[in-house]
C-alpha positions as CSV (number, residue, x, y, z in Angstrom):
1,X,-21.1,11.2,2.6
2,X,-18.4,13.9,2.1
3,X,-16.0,11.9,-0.7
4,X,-19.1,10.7,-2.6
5,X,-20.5,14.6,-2.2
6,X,-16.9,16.5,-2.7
7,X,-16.9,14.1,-6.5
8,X,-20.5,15.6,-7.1
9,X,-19.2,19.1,-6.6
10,X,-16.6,18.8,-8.8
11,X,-18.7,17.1,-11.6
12,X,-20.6,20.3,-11.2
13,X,-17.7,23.1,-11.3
14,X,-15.3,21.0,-13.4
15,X,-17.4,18.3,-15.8
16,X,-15.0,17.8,-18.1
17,X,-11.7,17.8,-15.9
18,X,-10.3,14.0,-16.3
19,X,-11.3,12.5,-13.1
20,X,-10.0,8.7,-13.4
21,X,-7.7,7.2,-16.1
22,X,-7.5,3.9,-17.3
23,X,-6.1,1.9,-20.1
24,X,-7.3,4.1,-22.8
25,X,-10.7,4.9,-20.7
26,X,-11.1,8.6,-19.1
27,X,-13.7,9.5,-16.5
28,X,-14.4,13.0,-16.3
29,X,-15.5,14.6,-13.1
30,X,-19.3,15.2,-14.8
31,X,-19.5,10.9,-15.5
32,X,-18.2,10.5,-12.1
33,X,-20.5,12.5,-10.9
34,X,-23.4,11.0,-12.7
35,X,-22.2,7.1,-12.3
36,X,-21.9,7.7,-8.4
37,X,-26.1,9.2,-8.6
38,X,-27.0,6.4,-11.0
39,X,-25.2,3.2,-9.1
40,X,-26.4,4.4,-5.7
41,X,-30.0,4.6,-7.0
42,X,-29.5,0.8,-8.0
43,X,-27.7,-0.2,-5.2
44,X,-30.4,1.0,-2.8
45,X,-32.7,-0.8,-5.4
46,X,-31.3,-3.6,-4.5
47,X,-31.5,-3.1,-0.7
48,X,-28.4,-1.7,0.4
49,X,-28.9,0.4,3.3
50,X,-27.1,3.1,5.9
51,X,-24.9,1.0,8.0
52,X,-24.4,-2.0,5.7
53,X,-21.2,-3.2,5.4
54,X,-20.6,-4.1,1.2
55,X,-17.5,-6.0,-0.5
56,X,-16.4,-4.7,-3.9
57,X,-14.7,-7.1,-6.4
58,X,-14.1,-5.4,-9.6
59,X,-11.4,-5.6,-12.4
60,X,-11.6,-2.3,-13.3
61,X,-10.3,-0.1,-10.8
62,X,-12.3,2.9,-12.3
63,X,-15.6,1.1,-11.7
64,X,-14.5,0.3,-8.4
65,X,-13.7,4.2,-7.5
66,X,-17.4,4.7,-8.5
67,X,-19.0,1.9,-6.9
68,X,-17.1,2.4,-4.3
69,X,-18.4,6.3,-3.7
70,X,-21.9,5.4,-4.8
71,X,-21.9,2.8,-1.6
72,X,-20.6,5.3,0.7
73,X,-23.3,8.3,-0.7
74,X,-25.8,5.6,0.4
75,X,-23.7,5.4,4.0
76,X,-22.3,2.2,3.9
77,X,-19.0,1.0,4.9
78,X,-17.3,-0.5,2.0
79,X,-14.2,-2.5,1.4
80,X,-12.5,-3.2,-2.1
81,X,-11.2,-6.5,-2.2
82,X,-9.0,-8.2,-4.7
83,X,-9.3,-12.3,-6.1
84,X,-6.9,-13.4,-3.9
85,X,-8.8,-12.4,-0.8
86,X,-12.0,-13.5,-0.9
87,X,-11.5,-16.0,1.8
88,X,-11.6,-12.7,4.3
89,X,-15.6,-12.0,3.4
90,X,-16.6,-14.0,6.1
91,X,-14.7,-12.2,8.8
92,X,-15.6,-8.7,7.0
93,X,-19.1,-9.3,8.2
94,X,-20.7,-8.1,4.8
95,X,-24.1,-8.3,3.7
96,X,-23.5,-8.0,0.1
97,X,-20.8,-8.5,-2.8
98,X,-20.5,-6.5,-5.9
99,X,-18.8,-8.0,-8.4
100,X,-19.0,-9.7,-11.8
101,X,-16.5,-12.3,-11.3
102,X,-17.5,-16.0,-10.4
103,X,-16.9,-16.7,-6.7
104,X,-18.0,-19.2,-4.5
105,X,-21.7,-19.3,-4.0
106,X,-21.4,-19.2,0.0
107,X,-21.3,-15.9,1.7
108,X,-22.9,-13.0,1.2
109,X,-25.5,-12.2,-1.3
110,X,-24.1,-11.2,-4.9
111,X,-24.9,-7.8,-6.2
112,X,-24.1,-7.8,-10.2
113,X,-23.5,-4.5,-12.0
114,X,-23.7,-4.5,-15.7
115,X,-22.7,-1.9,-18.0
116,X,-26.4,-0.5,-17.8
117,X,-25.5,0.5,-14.3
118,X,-23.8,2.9,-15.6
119,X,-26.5,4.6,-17.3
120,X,-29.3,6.8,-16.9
121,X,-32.2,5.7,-14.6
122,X,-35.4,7.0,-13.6
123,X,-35.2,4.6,-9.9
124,X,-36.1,7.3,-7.3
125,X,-33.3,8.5,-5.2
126,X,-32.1,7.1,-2.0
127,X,-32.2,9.3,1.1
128,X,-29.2,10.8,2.5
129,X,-28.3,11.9,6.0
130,X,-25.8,14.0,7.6
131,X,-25.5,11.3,9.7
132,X,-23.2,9.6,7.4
133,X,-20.4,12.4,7.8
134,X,-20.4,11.8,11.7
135,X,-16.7,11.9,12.3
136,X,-16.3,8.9,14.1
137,X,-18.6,6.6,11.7
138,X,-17.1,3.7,10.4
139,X,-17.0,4.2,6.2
140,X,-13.9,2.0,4.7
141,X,-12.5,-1.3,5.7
142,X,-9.0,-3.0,4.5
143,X,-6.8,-6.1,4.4
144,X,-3.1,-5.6,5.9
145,X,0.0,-6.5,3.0
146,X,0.3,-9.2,5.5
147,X,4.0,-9.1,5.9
148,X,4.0,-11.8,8.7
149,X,2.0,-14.0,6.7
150,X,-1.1,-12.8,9.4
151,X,-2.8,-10.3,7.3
152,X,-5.9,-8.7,9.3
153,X,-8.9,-6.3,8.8
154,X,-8.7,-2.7,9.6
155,X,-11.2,-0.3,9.8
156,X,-11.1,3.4,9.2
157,X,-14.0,6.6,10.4
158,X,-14.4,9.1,8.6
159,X,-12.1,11.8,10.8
160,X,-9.3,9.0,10.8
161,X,-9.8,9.3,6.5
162,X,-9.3,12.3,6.4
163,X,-6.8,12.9,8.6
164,X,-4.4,10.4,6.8
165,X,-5.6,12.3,3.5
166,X,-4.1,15.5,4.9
167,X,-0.6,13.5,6.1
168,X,-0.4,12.3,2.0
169,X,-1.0,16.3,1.3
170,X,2.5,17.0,4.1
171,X,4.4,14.4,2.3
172,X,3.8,15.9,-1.3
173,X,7.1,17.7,-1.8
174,X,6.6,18.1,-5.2
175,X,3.6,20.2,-6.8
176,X,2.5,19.0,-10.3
177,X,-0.5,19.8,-12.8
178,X,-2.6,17.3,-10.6
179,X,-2.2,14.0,-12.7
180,X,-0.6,11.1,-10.7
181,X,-0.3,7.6,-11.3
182,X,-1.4,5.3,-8.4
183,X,0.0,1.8,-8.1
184,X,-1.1,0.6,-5.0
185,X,-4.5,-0.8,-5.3
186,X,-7.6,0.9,-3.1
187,X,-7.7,-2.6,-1.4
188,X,-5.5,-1.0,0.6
189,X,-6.4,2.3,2.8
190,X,-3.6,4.5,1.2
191,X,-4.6,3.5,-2.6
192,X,-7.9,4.3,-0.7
193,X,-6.8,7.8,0.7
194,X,-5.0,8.5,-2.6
195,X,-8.2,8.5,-4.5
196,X,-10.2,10.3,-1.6
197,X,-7.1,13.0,-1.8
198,X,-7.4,13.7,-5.7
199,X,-11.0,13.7,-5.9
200,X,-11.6,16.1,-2.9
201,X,-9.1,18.3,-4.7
202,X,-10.4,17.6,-7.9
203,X,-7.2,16.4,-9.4
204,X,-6.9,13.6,-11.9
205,X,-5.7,9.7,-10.6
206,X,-4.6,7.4,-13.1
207,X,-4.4,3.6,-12.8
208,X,-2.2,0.8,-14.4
209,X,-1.7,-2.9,-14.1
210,X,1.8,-3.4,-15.3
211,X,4.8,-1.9,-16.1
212,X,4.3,-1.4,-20.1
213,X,0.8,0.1,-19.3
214,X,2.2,2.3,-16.5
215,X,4.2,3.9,-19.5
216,X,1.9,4.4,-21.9
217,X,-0.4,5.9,-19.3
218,X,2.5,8.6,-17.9
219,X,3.2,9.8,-21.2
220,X,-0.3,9.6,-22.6
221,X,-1.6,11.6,-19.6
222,X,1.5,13.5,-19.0
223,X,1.6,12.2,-15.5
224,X,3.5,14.1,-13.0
225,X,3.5,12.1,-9.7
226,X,3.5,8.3,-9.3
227,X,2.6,6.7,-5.8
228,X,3.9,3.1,-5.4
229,X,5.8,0.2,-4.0
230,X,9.8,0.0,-4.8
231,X,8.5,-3.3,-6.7
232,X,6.0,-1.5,-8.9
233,X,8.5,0.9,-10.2
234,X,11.3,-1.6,-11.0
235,X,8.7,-2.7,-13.4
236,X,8.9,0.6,-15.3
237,X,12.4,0.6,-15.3
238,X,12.4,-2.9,-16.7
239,X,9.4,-2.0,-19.2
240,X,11.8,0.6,-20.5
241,X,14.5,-1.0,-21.8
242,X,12.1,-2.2,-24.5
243,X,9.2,0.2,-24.6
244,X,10.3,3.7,-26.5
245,X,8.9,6.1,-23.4
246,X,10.4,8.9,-21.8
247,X,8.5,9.9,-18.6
248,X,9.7,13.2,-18.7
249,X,6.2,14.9,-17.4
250,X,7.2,13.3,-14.0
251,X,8.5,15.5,-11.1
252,X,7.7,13.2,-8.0
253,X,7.9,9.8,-7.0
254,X,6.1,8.5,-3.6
255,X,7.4,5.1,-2.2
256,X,5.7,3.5,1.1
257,X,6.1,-0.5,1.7
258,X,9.7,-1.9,2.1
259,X,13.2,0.0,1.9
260,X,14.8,1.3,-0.9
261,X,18.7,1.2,-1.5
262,X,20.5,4.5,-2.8
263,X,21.6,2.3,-6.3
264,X,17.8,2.1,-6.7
265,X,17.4,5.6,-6.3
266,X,19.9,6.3,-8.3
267,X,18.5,4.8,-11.2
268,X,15.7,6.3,-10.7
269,X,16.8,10.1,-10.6
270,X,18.6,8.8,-14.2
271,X,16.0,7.7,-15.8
272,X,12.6,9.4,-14.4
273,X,13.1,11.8,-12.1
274,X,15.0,13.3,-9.2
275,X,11.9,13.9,-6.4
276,X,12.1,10.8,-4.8
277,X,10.2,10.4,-1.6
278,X,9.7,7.7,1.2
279,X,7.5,7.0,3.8
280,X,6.8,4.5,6.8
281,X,3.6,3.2,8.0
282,X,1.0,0.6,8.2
283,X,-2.5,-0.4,7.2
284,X,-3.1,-0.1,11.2
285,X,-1.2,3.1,12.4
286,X,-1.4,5.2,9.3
287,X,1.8,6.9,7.9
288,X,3.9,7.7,10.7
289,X,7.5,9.4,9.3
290,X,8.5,10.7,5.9
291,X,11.3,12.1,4.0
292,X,12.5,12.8,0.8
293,X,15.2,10.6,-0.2
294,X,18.3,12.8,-0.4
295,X,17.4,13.4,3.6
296,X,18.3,9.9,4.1
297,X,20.3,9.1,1.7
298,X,23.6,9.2,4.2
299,X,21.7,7.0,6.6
300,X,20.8,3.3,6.0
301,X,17.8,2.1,7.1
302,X,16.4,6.0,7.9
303,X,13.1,6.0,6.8
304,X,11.7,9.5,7.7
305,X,10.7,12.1,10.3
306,X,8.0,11.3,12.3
307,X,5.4,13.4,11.1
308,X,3.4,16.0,13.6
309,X,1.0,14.6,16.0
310,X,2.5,11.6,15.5
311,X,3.8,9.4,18.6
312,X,6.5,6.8,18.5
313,X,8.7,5.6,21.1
314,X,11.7,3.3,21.0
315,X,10.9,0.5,23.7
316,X,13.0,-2.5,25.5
317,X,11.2,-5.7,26.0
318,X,9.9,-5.1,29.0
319,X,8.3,-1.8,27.2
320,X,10.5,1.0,29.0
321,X,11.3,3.7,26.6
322,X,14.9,3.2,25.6
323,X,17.3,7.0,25.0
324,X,17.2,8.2,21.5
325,X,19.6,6.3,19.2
326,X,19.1,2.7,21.4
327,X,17.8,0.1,19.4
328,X,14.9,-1.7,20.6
329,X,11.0,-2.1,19.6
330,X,8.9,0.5,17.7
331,X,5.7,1.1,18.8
332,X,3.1,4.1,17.8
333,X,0.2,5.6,19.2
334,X,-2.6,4.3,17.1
335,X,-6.0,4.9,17.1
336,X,-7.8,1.4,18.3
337,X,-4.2,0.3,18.9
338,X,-4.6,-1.1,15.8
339,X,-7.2,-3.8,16.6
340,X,-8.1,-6.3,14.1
341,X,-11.8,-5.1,13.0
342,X,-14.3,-7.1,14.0
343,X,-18.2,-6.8,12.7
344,X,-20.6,-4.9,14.9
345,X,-21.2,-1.0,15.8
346,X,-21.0,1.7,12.9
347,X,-19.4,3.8,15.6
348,X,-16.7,1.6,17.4
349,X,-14.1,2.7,20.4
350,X,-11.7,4.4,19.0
351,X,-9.6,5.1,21.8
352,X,-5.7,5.1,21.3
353,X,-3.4,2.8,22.1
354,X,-0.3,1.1,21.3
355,X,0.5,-0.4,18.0
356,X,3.3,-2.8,18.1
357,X,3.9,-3.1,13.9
358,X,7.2,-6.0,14.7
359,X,9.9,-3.6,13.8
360,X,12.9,-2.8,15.5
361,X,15.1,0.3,15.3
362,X,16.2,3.2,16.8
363,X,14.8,7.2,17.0
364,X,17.2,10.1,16.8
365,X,16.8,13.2,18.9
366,X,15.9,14.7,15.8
367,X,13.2,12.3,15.4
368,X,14.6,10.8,12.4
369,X,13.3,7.0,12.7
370,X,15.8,4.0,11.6
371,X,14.5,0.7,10.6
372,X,17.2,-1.9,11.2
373,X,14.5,-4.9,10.9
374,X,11.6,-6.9,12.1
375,X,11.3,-9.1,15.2
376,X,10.3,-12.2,14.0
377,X,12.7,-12.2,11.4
378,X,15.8,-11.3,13.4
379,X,18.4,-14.6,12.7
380,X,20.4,-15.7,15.2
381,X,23.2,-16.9,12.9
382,X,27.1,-17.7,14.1
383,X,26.1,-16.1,17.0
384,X,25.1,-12.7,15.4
385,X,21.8,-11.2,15.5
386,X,20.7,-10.3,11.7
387,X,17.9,-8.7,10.1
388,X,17.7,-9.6,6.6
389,X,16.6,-6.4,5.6
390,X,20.2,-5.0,5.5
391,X,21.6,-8.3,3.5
392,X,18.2,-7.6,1.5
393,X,19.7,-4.0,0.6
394,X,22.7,-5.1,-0.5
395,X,21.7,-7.9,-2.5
396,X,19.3,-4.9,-4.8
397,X,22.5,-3.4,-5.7
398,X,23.9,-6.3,-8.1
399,X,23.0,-5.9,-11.6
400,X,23.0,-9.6,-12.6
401,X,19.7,-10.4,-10.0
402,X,16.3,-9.8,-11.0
403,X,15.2,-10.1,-7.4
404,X,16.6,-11.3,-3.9
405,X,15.8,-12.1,-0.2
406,X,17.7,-13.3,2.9
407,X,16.0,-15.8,5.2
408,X,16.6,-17.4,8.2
409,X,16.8,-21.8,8.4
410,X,17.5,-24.1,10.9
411,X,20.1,-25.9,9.6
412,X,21.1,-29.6,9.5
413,X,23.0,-28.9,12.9
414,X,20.1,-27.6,14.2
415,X,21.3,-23.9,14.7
416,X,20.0,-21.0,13.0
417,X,21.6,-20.5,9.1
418,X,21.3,-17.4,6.4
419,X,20.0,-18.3,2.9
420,X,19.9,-16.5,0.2
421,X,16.9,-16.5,-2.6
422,X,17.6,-15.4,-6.3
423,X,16.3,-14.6,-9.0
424,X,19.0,-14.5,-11.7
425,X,18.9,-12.9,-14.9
426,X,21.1,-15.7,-16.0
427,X,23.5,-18.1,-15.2
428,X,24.8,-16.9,-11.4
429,X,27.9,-18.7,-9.9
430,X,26.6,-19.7,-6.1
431,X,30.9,-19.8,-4.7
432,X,31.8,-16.4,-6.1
433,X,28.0,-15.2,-5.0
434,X,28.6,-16.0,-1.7
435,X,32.3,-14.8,-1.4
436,X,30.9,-12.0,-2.8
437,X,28.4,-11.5,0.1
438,X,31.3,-12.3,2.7
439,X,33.5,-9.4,1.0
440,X,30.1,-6.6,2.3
441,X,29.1,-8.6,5.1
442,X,31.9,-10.4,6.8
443,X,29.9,-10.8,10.0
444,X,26.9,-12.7,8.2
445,X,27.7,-16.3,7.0
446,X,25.7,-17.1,4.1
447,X,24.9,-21.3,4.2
448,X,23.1,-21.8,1.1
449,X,22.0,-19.7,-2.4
450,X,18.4,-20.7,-3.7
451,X,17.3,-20.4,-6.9
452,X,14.0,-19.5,-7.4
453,X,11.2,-18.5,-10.1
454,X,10.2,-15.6,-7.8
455,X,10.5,-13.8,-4.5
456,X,6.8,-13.8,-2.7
457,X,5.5,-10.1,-2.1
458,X,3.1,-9.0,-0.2
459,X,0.9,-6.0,-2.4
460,X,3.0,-3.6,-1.1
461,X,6.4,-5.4,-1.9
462,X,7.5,-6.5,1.3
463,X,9.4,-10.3,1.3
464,X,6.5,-13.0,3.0
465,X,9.5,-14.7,4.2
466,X,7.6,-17.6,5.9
467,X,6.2,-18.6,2.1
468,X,9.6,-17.5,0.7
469,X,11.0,-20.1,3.1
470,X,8.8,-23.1,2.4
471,X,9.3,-22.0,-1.6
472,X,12.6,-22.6,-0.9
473,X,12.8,-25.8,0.9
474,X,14.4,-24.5,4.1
């Protein structure tokens, strides 16, 4: 397999470039190259053959990069999965688990890995094809953020990986040393693609599970990119105000998953850096428009340029294609049409079609697309039609909120109402709050403010506002 084969040839020209960073553990390209020979020796021990489909459950995200690429040198299609979504390995289809965690004992068998794996071995080793590289072979499968509260499996070939690995190299305005921070986990395919990117250019990817460790890591490693969800990199800013760090090794900042507000930005350019980036896309359709931030800045809602080769069209509701800058449905031209994956051929149709992803906007002539919200979460409120995205944005710009969210309730009168979660940092006075929201937004009338411990986000940081709703008792 090409990624497991491009991290062997850079164990062999680079050994002790840093490969993967963790915590306070460094991988260099030589031990990845060695971990992916020795763990697909044992996992073909253990009967994993070309064509299985395999599960991967690990806490350590550097073990799961190398299990990961050991799998796929074997040729099978692989999928990292986190706790929290093990109820999905019976509709992945999979044959086996890796993992050292206990999990139910239904389902597929259980492969264990212990830190032997990760050791020499005399176990003969497994034969390889060129069959595994066949562009339109099936070799990574992921779980959608599940903004809907619907996630879904998708599936990715080999040309479809690496295509969306050379869209992440377009929307890198920023050049560095090669050490970036990733964020998102490989659950999903662009923590996936990230990975595939750094290691086929044999740069270095470092990992971090919070905001404190995220620090330590940057200025440890002297990281110069970061690649994450608005959410993830509040949580630097908030680990700084009481961790002594100064980021100053960072040149570029990467966002994909929900919108970010020019205050945010802001803050950001103050405090880490000014390369600030955005991007729009799915799980399903890949990344579909990009920008840096200062392009949009003047715009709200403007999340990009749709990117070459790219199609997307601005529809009614009967599907006609509506005149650039008419609000309507987006749709893209997705391979599969973004089809659900579903067990059965390595090499499935992957015809395109299109992908509805349930958001609404408009498309420039310029081809500068505008998110102004999602379908199902439209509120038909005083009779107004509001996406709480846009109360979302302007709720992120007051200081005295940890975190916020508009949703839509049927009220006691039976019509449609806006309320308004919180997060406060402390006390927060609901009358002036609302007149507050009534002096930016005197078309939306805000019923009710919720208090609430937290806002649900999907991994990607988009509001689940269907749990968010029920959280909240509306």
């Amino acid at each position: 397999m090409i990624f497991a084969e491009a991290a062997m040839f850079q164990g062999r020209a680079t050994p002790h470039r840093p490969a993967l960073v963790w915590a306070d553990r460094v991988v260099t390209y030589g031990m990845l190259g060695e971990g992916i020979d020795w763990l697909s020796r044992r996992f073909h021990a253990e009967g994993v053959r070309a064509g299985d489909t395999v599960a991967i459950m690990l806490d350590s995200p550097v073990r799961d990069v190398i299990a990961t690429l050991a799998l796929l040198q074997l040729g099978a299609v692989t999928a990292s999965m986190r706790p929290d979504q093990i109820n999905e390995l019976p509709r992945l289809g999979a044959s086996a688990l890796v993992t050292t965690a206990d999990v139910p004992p239904r389902g597929p068998r259980r492969i264990r890995p212990g830190d032997d794996w990760f050791a020499p071995t005399d176990l003969p080793p497994p034969p390889s094809s060129p069959e595994h590289d066949h562009p339109g072979r099936l070799c990574r499968i992921a779980t959608t953020s599940g903004t809907t509260g619907h996630p879904k499996l998708v599936a990715a070939t080999v040309s479809e990986t690496l295509a969306r690995i050379r869209t992440n190299i377009l929307c890198h305005w920023e050049q560095g040393s090669g050490r970036s921070l990733l964020l998102v986990g490989t659950s999903m395919l662009w923590g996936f693609n990230e990975v595939m990117r750094h290691i086929l250019s044999g740069m270095t990817i470092c990992f971090a599970t919070s905001g404190e460790e995220a620090l330590r890591v940057i200025d440890l490693f002297k990281v110069d990119s970061i690649f994450a969800a608005p959410q993830q990199v509040r949580a630097i800013l908030t680990a700084m105000n009481d961790t002594p760090a100064t980021c100053e090794s960072v040149r570029f900042i990467g966002f994909a998953g929900s919108l970010v507000t020019p205050v945010f930005v802001d803050e950001i350019q103050r405090r880490i850096c000014r390369t600030v980036a955005i991007s729009y896309g799915s799980s399903e359709a890949g990344k579909t428009a990009a920008a840096p931030f200062e392009r949009l800045r003047s715009t709200p809602g403007a999340v990009g340029y749709v990117l070459p080769g790219r199609r997307v069209e601005v529809v009614d509701d009967e599907d006609r294609p509506l005149p650039p800058a008419r609000e309507g449905r987006i749709r893209i031209m997705a391979v599969a049409g973004g089809r659900p994956f579903e067990p059965g051929p390595i090499h499935p149709d992957r015809s395109e079609d299109w992908f509805y992803p349930g958001d609404i906007g408009r498309l420039t002539a310029e081809g500068l697309l505008i998110i102004t919200g999602r379908s199902d979460e439209v509120i038909n409120a005083g009779g107004n039609k509001i996406a709480p995205d846009r109360i979302d944005q302007w709720l992120a710009t007051r200081r005295d909120l940890s975190d916020a969210a508009a949703f839509g309730v049927t009220g006691a009168s039976g019509l449609p109402e806006v309320w308004i979660a919180v997060v406060p940092r402390g006390h927060l006075d609901a009358a002036d709050f609302i007149a507050w929201c009534e002096a930016r937004l005197p078309d939306i009338p805000v019923a009710r403010i919720v208090e609430v411990p937290a806002i649900p986000r999907t991994a990607m940081g988009k509001v689940e506002r269907g749990r968010l709703k029920a959280l909240a008792g509306g």
